[in-house]
N, C-alpha and C positions, 0 to 999 in steps of 0.2 A: 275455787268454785267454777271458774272458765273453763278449767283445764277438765273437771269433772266433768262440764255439762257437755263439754267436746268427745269425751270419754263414752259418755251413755249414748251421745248422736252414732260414736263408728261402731259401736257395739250393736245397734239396733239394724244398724246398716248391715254390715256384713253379717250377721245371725240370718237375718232375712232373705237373702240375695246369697246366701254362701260367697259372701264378695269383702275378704278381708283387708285388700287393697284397699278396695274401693271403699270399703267404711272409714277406715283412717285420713283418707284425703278427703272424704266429705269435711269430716270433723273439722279439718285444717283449713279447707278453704272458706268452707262457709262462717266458722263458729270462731277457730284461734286465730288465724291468719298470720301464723307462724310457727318455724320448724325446730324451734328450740329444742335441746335433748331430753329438758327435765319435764315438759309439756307435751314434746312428741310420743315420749316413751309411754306412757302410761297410755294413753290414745291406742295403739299399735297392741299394747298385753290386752286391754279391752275387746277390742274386735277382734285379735285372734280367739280371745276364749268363749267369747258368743260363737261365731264360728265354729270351733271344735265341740263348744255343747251343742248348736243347733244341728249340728251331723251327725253326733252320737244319738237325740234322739229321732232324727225323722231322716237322718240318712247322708250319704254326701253324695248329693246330684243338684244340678240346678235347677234355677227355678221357674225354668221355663224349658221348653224342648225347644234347642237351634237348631235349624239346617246347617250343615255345612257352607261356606261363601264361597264364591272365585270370580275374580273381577274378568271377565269375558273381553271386556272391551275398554280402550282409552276414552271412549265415547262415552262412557257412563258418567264419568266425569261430571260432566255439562249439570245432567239430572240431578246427582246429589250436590249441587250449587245449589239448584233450583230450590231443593229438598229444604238444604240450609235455610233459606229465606224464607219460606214458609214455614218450617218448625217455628223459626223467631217470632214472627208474625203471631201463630199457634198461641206460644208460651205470652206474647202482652196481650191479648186477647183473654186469654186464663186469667194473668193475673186481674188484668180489671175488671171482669166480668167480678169474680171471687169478692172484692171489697167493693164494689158498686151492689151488691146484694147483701157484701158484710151491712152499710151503710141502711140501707134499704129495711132491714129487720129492724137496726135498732131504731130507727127512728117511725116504727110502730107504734101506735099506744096501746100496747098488748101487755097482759103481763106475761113474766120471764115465761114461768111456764109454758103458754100458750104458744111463741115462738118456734120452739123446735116441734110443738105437732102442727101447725100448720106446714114444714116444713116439710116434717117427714108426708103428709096428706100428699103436700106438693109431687114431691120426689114418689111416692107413689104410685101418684095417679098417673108421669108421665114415663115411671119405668113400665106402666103396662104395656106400652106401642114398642119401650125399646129397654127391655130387660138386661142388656149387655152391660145397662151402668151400673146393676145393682152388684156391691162387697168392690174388690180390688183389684178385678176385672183380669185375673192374672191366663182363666181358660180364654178369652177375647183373644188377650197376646198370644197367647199359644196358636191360635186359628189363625192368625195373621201371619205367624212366624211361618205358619204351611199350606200359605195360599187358599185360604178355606173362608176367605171372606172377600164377598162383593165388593166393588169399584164404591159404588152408591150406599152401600151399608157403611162401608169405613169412612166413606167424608161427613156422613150425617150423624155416628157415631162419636166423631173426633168433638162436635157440638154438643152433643148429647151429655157426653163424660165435663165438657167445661160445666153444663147447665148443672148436671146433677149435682157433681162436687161442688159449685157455688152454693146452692141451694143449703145442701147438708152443713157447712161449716159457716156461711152467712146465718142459718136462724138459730144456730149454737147445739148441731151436732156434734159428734166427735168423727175424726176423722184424719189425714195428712193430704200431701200436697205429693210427695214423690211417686208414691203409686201411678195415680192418676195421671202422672207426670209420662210415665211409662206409656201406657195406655193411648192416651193423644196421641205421642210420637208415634208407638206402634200405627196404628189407624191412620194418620198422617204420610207418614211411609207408605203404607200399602195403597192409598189411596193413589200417589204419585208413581209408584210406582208401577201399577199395575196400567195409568195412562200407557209410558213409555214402556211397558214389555208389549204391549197388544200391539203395537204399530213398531215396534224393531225388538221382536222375540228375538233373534238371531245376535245381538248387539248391546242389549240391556241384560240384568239379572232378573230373579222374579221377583213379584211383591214381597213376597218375605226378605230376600236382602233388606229392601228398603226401610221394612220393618223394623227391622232390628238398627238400622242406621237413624232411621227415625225417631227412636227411643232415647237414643242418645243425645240425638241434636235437640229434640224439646225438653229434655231436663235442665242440660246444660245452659239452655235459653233462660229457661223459668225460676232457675238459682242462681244465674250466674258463677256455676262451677264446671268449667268445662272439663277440665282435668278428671273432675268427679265422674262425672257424665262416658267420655272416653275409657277410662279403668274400668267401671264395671262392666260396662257393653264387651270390653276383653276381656273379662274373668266370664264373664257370662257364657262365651261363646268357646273359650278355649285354642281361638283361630286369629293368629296376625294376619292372616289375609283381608281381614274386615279393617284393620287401625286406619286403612290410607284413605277410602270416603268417609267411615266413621271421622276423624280428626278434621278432614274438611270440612264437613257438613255441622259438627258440634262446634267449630270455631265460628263458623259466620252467622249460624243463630245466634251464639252469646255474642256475637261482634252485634250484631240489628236491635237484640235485645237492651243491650247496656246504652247503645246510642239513642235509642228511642224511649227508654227506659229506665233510669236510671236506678229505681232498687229492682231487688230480688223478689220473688214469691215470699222469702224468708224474713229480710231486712225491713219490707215493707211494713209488717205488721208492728214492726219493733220502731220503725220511723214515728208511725202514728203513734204513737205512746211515747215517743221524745227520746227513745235512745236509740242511738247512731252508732249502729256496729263497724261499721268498715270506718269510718271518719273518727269514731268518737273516741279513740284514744289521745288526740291530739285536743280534738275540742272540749272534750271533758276535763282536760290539766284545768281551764280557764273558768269552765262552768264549777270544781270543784273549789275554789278560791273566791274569798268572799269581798266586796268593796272595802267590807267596815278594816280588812288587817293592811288595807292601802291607801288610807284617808292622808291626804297632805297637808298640812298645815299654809303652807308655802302659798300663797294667793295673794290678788289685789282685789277686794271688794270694792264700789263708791255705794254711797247712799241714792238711792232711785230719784232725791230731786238733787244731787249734782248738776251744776250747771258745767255745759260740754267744754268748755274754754279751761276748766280744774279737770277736765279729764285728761284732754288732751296732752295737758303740764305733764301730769302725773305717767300716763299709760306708755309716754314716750320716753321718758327717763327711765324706764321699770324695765327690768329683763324680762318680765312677764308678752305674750301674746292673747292670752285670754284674760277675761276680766269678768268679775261677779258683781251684779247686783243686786243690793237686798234694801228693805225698807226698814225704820227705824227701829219694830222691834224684831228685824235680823230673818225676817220671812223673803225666801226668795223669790224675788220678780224676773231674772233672766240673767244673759252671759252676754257677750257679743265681744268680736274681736278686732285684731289690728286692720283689718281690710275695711270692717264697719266704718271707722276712725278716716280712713283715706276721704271719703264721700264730705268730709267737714272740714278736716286739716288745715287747708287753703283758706275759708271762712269763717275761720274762729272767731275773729273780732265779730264777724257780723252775724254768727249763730249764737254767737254764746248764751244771749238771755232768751231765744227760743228757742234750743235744746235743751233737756235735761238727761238725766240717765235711762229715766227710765223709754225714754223717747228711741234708746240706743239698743232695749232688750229686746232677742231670742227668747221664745219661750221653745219648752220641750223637748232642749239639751239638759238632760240632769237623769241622774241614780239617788235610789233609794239604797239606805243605810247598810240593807239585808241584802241587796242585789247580787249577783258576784261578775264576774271581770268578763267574762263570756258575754255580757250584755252590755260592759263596757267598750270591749274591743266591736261590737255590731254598731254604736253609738259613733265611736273613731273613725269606724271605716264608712258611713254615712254622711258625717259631719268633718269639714277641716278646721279642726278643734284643737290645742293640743293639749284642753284640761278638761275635765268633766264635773260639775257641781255637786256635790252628793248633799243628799238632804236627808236630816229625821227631824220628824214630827213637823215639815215644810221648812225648816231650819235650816239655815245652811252650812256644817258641819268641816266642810272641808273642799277638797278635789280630787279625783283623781287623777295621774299625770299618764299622756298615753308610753313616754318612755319607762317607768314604771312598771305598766300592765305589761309589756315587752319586755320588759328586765326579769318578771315574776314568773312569764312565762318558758322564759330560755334555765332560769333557774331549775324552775320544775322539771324541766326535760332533763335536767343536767344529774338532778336529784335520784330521777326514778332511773336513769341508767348507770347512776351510780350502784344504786340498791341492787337492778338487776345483776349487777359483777357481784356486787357482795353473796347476793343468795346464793349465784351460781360457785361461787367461789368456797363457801362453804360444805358444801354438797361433796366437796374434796378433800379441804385442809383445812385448820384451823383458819381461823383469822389474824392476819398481821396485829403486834402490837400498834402501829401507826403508819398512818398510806400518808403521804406528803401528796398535795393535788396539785400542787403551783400555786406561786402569788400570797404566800402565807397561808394558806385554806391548809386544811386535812381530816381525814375520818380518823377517830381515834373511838375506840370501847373502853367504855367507864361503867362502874360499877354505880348503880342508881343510890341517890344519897339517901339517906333516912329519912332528909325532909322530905323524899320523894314518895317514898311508900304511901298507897292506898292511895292516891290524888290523880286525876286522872290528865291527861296533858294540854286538855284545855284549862282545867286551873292552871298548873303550872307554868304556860303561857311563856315557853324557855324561845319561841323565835321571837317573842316581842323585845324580852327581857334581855336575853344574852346574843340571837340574832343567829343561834345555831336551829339544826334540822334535826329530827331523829329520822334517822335510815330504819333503823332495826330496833327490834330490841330480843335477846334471846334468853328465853324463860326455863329454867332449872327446872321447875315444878307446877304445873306440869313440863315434862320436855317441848318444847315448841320455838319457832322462829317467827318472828312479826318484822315482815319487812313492811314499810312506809305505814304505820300503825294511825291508826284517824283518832282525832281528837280525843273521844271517849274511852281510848283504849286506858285502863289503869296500871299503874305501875306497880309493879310488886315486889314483897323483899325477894333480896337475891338476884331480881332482875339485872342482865347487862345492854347496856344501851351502846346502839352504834352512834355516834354523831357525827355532824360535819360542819363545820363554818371556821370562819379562822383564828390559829391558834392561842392568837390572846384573849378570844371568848370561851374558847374551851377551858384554858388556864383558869379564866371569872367562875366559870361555874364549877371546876374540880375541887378551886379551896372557897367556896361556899360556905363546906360548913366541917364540923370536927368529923374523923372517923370517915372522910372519903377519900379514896385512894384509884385508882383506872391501872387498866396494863397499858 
């Protein structure tokens, strides 16, 4: 589905922009954020063939009319720095303008409908002073690209286009962000640029260089894809003469951008909604793994009127550092640890009968049953803890241990990059009848028992039970491959499963039952 959804981004891209470069490393920077062959390739046949349809039917030219470039001077330099720092500037300005008015609609008390006409009224009423914002403003660029637009019209423009596109996509227009994206820079450019030609014509280029430099450095600001941003501006224009400002100027917007800013026009909207595209394949191992398949039995609980002189006995002999306590009927009142313990140690005799336990408890270190480890590891890294209470129905049910959540997590990385070789590894040659991994471990394929059929892998519950993984599993019928397959996936006859864990639990589960056999 990632690889799909990166697929339709370079497709839309280069179709549009005749920029087939430059749609494929959109894709990758923004969407996959990886060069893999089996994930790049498809990306790459995609936006070539939008590309080659979108020139069969409306032509192969671009899509904008360039000037020619030529860097006149070392002195220009300076300017497109300057350029840089202002695009960046440009693109945080965009973005939060954009979701300070997303924020701003919805907390209307309008209904749905009503939002986007008010919007459009908006966007309206203020395109009658400055017409240039209305569609995707692609004739503007054009006028900029050939010096056909005012000092003062392209700086009040460059606000103009933030206003409008906020407006339109805050009250739940339809619309994008790269156009406009264009557009800014263009405007932005020329605005600066035309400063520095009027006062060293002789020494500077014209507003249009800038223009087109300009386009560049506030997309790549506004996405944080500079790569992206750099390739089209050279497909666009056909001329390595532009790459040496264009590269300067797209690198230290997205440098200003990212330090000031740390998402994208893109990421952003995907933050607010809780998923973390650039981070989140690491935090999501944690977010998707749940407390309850990591409950420890292993704890020291006291009763809440413990008297502290029986704790003390006890907590000190214990290999334990944290401690639970709960009240008689098993409701938990709090935790507290060895460093608590220091503050009394020395006047045990003389605390003992006004201490108790619960005198000793932390409230508001603890997980819920359903939680998962993502919110345990947030709990670890707040608190110097090294167990966590988990509780159902206030109950206190077990711990979590933080080496544990660490051991689950290195596992899991261990798992999916296993599976990635497999996939990849398939794609080629059969599969080995057994990988040996070190330390007794290995992946072996086995054919799914009888008892397996029709049960989905949450019943069958084989990492609680036998303490293996399933990597894969590769389906006859229909043909298909399921790498790291989620609980609900069912299992079917004929199925072949890949697994991993070690070889004496593979063994456990091979002679299960009559009529299994594995390669």
């Amino acid at each position: 589905m990632r690889t799909l959804v990166a697929a339709g981004a370079a497709a839309g891209i280069g179709g549009t922009f005749s920029a087939p470069i430059a749609g494929a490393l959109f894709a990758v920077e923004i969407l996959l954020g990886e060069f893999g062959v089996f994930s790049f390739s498809p990306i790459i046949i995609a936006s070539v063939i939008s590309t080659l349809t979108s020139r069969l039917i409306i032509g192969d030219f671009s899509a904008f009319t360039v000037p020619k470039y030529t860097l006149i001077s070392i002195w220009e330099i300076g300017p497109y720095v300057l350029l840089g720092i202002i695009s960046g500037l440009v693109a945080i300005i965009f973005i939060k303008s954009l979701y300070f008015l997303e924020d701003r609609f919805d907390n209307l008390r309008l209904h749905p409908l009503l939002k986007p006409i008010l919007g459009g009224l908006l966007i309206g009423a203020f395109g009658l002073g400055f017409p240039h914002i209305f569609g995707v403003g692609y004739d503007s660029i054009d006028a900029c690209l050939q010096n056909q637009v005012g000092l003062w019209i392209a700086f009040l423009l460059v606000f103009s286009k933030i206003l409008g596109t906020s407006l339109t996509l805050g009250s739940g227009g339809s619309g994008g962000v790269f156009a406009p994206s264009l557009f800014m820079g263009a405007m932005t450019g020329n605005f600066i640029g035309s400063i520095f030609h009027r006062y060293f014509p002789s020494s500077i280029s014209s507003p249009g260089a800038f223009s087109l430099v300009g386009m560049g450095a506030v997309v790549a600001a506004a996405t944080h894809a500079p790569i992206t941003a750099i390739v089209i501006i050279f497909e666009l224009t056909n001329d390595y003469k532009i790459i040496l400002p264009l590269m300067l100027s797209s690198i230290i917007a997205s440098f200003m951008t990212v330090g000031l800013h740390k998402e994208s026009i893109y990421t952003m909207k995907l933050k607010r909604r809780g998923i973390l595209l650039k981070e989140g394949r690491e935090v999501n191992i944690l977010r998707s793994l749940q407390v309850k398949d990591f409950v420890s039995p292993d704890f020291l609980k006291f009763l809440n009127t413990e008297r502290v002189g029986n704790i003390i006995d006890q907590a000190l002999g214990s290999k334990h550092y944290s401690f639970q306590i709960v009240d008689p009927q098993d409701n938990y009142v709090g935790c507290f640890s060895l460093d608590h313990l220091k503050k009394v140690v020395l006047q045990k005799d003389l605390l003992d009968t006004l201490i108790i336990a619960e005198d000793l408890a932390v409230s508001g270190i603890q997980l819920n049953y359903e939680d998962n480890l993502e919110q345990a590891m947030e709990i670890f890294g707040r608190e110097d803890v090294a167990e966590i209470p988990v509780l159902k129905d206030k109950k206190l049910v077990g711990v979590v241990k933080r080496q544990d959540v660490i051991e689950a997590y290195n596992h899991e990385i261990s798992k999916r990059e296993a599976t990635s070789g497999l996939v990849q590894k398939l794609k080629f040659t059969h599969l080995t009848k057994t990988v040996d991994i070190g330390k007794g471990y290995r992946i072996m394929e086995i054919n799914a028992l009888p008892s397996f059929w029709e049960k989905n892998l949450k019943e069958l519950n084989l990492k609680a039970i036998y303490k293996i993984d399933i990597l894969l599993i590769k389906r006859i019928y229909p043909p298909q491959t399921i790498p790291l397959p989620s609980s609900d996936e069912v299992i079917k006859k004929g199925d072949l499963l890949v697994v991993a864990g070690h070889s004496k639990n593979i063994e456990k589960l091979i002679k299960k039952g009559p009529g299994s056999s594995h390669k």
